[in-house]
C-alpha positions in Angstrom: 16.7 -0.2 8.8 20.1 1.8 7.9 21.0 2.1 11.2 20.5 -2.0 12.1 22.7 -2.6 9.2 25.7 -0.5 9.9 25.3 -1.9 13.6 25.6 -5.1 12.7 22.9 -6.5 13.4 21.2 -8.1 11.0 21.8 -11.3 8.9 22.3 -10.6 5.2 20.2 -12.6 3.7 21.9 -12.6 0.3 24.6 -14.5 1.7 22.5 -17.5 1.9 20.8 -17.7 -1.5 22.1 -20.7 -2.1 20.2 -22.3 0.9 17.1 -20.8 -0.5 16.7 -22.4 -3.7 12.6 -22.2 -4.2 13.0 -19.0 -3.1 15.1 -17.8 -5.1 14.1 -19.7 -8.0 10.5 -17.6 -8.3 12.6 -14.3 -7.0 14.5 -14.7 -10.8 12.3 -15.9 -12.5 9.2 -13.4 -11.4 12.4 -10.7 -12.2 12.8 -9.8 -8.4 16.4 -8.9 -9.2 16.0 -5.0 -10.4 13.7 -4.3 -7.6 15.9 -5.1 -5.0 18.8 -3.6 -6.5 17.3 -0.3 -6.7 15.5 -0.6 -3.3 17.3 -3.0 -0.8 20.4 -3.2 -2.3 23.3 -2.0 0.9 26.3 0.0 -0.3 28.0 -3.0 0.7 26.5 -4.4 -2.2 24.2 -7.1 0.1 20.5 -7.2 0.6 19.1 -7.9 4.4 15.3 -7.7 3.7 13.7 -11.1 2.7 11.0 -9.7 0.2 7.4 -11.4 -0.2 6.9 -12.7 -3.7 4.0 -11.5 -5.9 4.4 -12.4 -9.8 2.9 -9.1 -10.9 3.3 -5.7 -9.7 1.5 -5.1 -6.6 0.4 -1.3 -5.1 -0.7 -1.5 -1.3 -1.0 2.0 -0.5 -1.1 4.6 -2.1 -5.0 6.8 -3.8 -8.1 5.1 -4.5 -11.1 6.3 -6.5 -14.4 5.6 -7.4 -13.5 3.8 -10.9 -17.1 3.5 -11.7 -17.5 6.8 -11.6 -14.9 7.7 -13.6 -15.3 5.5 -16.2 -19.0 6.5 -16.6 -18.3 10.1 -17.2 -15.0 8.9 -19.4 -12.6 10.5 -16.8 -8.8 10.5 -17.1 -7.6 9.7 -13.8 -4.6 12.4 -13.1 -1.1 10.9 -13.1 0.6 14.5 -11.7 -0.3 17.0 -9.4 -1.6 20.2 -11.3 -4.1 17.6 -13.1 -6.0 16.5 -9.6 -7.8 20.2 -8.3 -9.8 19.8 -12.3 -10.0 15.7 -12.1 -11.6 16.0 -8.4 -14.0 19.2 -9.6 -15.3 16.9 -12.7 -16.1 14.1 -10.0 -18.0 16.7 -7.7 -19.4 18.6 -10.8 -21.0 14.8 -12.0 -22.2 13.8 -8.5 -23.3 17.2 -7.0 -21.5 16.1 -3.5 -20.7 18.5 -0.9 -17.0 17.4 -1.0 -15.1 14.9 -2.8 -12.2 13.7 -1.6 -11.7 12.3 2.4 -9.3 10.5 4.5 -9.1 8.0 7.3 -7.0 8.5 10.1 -7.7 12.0 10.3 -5.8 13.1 7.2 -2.4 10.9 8.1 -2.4 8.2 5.8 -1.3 10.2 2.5 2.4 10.2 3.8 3.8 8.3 0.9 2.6 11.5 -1.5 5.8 12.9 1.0 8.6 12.4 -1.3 7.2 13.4 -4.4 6.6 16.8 -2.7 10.6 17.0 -1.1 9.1 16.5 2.2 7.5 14.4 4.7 3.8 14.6 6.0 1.6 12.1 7.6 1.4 10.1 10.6 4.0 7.2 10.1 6.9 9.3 8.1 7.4 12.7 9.8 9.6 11.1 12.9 10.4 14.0 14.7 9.9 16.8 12.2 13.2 16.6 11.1 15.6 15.6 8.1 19.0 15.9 6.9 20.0 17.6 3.5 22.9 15.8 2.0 22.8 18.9 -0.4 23.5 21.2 2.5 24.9 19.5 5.3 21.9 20.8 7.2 19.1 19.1 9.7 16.0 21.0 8.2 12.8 21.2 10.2 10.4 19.7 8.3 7.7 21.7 9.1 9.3 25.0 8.3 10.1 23.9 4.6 9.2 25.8 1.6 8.5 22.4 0.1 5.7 21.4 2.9 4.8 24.9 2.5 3.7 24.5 -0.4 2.2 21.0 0.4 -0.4 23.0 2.5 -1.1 25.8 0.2 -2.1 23.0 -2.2 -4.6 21.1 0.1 -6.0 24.4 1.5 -7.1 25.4 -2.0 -8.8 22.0 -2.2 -10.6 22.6 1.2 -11.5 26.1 -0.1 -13.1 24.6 -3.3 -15.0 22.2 -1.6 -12.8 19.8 -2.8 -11.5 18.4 0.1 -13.3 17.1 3.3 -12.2 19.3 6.5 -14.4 17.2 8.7 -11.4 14.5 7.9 -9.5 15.9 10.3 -12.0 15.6 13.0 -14.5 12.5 12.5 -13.8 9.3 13.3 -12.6 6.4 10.1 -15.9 4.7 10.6 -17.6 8.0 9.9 -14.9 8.5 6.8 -16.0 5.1 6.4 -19.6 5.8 6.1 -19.1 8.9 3.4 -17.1 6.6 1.0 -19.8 4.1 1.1 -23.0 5.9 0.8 -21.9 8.2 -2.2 -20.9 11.3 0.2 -17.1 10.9 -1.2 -15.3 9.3 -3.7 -11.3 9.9 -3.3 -9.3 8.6 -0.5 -6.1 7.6 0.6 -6.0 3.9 1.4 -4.6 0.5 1.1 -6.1 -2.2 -0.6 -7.2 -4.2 2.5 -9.6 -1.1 2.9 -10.7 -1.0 -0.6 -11.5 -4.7 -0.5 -14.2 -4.0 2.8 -15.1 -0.6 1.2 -16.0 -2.6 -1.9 -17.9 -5.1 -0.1 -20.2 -2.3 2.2 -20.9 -0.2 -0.5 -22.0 -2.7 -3.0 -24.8 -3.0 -0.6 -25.5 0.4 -0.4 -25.2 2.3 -3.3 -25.6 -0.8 -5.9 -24.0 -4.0 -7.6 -21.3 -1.6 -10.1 -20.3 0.4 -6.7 -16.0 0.2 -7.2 -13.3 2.1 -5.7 -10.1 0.8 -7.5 -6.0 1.9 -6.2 -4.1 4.4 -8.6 -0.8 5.2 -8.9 0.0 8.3 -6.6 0.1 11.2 -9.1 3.7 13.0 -9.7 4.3 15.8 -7.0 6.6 18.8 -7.9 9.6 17.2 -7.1 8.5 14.3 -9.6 7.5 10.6 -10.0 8.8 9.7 -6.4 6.3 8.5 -4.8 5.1 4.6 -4.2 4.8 2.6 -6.8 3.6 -0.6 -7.4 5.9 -3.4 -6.5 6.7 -7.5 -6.9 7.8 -7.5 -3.0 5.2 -6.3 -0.8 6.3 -7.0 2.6 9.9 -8.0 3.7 11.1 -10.0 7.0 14.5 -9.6 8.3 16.6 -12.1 10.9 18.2 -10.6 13.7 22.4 -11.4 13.5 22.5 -13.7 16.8 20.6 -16.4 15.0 23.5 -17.2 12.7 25.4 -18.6 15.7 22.1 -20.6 16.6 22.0 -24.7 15.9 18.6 -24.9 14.1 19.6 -21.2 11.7 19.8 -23.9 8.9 16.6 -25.2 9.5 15.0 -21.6 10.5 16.3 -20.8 6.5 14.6 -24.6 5.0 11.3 -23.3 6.7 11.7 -19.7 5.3 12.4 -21.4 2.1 9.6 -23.7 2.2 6.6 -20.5 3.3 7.9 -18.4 1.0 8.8 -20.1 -2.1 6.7 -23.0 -2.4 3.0 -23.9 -3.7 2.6 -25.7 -1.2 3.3 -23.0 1.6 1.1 -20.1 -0.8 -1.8 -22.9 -0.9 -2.3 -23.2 2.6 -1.9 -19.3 3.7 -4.0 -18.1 1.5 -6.6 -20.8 1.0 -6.3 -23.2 3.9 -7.2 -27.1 3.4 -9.7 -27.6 0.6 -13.1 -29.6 2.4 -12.4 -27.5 5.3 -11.6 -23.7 4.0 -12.4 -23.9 0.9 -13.2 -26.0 -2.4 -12.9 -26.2 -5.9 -15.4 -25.2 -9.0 -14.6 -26.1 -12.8 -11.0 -25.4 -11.5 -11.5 -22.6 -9.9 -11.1 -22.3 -5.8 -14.0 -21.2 -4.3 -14.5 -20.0 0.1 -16.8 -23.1 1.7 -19.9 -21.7 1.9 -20.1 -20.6 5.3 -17.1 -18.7 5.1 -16.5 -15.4 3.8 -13.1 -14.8 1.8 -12.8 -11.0 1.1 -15.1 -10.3 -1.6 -16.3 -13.6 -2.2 -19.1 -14.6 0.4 -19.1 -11.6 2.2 -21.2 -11.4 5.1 -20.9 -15.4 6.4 -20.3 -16.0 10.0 -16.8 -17.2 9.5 -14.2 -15.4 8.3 -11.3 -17.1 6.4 -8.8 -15.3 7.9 
């Protein structure tokens, strides 16, 4: 992003608030206005990211575990680093498991624990291996840091202990897949698409109070720096050209209108009610021949 914005290339899309006026009008009053500051906010004081809207704090990616495990043996789920080898050792003491914590993606998706670390590791963060130290006026090789250094020397003591799963870097997700399901495993990174589908197959294996829920990332020894949960989830940018374009005014009524209307969050996420879905003592409900996440699972059609 840094680099589209110092070429230019992008529209800033706080220029044109004013032609955004449902948009902007949950954006306050949902208290977008911090979150952007801290995290899209340009040195040129503009924003040039067109954030989703959620009214509550949302977390996408970042650890799930098995909450109904935890909460049956009245564990405290860790919120820093040194708390996670004794937290995963309770979980593998209670269940008698082989391991406890695995990964899809052959060990790649835990790349936003990078930062709080003071490095980068994972499969969509680590670029070319390669970062520059403000601090030093240096390009350090990632790999090479004492910070990722000591990255590994944590997770190898958790493989050592039987703690965490090597065959994560070798199976397949659907085989990951099957260990989280079937009681094999019961920490992973993830996102909460994959919690939702977890939920669903392992309610049917394991039994009705089966549950992995998303926690914050725990505090790595650089600090609370990792993701957190967030109001804005994903964010859309326009390319610069379109500013010169005849219908950029109605391109913005349209953005407006999907992003800051009920009308517009009706219709993505529900569809047209007798056709998608219906309504219950108030309450929206899938059609019932169509599955909806959790809710009708298994149907032949799938909302989506």
């Amino acid at each position: 992003m840094p680099q589209f914005v110092a070429g230019n290339t992008l529209v800033a899309i706080s220029d044109y608030t004013a032609k955004l006026p449902n948009y902007m009008s949950k954006f306050k009053a949902w208290g977008m206005d911090e979150e952007v500051k801290q995290t899209s906010t340009y040195p040129d004081g503009k924003w040039y990211e067109l954030r989703s809207l959620n009214e509550v704090p949302w977390l996408q990616y970042g650890f799930a575990v098995r909450s109904d495990i935890v909460k049956a043996n009245n564990l405290v789920v860790p919120t820093d680093y040194t708390q996670m080898k004794a937290f995963l050792q309770a979980i593998k003491a209670k269940t008698g498991t082989a391991t406890v914590w695995t990964d899809k993606w052959n060990g790649k998706a835990n790349n936003f624990w990078g930062p709080t670390w003071g490095c980068q590791f994972g499969a969509w963060s680590s670029g070319d291996w390669t970062y520059f130290d403000a601090a030093s006026s240096k390009w350090i090789f990632n790999g090479s840091s004492k910070e990722y250094r000591e990255y590994l020397r944590f997770m190898s003591d958790l493989v050592k202990s039987g703690l965490y799963d090597p065959q994560t870097f070798t199976i397949s997700g659907d085989q990951v897949v099957a260990k989280l399901t079937t009681g094999q495993a019961f920490f992973s990174a993830a996102n909460y698409n994959e919690v939702v589908e977890w939920n669903e197959f392992g309610a049917k294996t394991v039994g009705a109070n089966f549950k992995f829920e998303m926690i914050i990332p725990p505090s790595g020894p650089k600090g609370d720096i990792g993701v957190r949960a967030a109001k804005g989830e994903y964010q859309i940018i326009i390319p610069k050209t379109s500013e010169k374009k005849a219908n950029f005014d109605t391109l913005l009524k349209f953005i407006d209108w999907c992003y800051g209307t009920e009308e517009a969050s009706l219709l993505f996420y529900w569809g047209v009610e007798g056709v998608t879905y219906k309504v219950v003592n108030n309450a929206k409900q899938p059609m019932d021949d169509i599955s909806y996440l959790w809710m009708n699972t298994g149907k032949a059609k799938d909302i989506r």
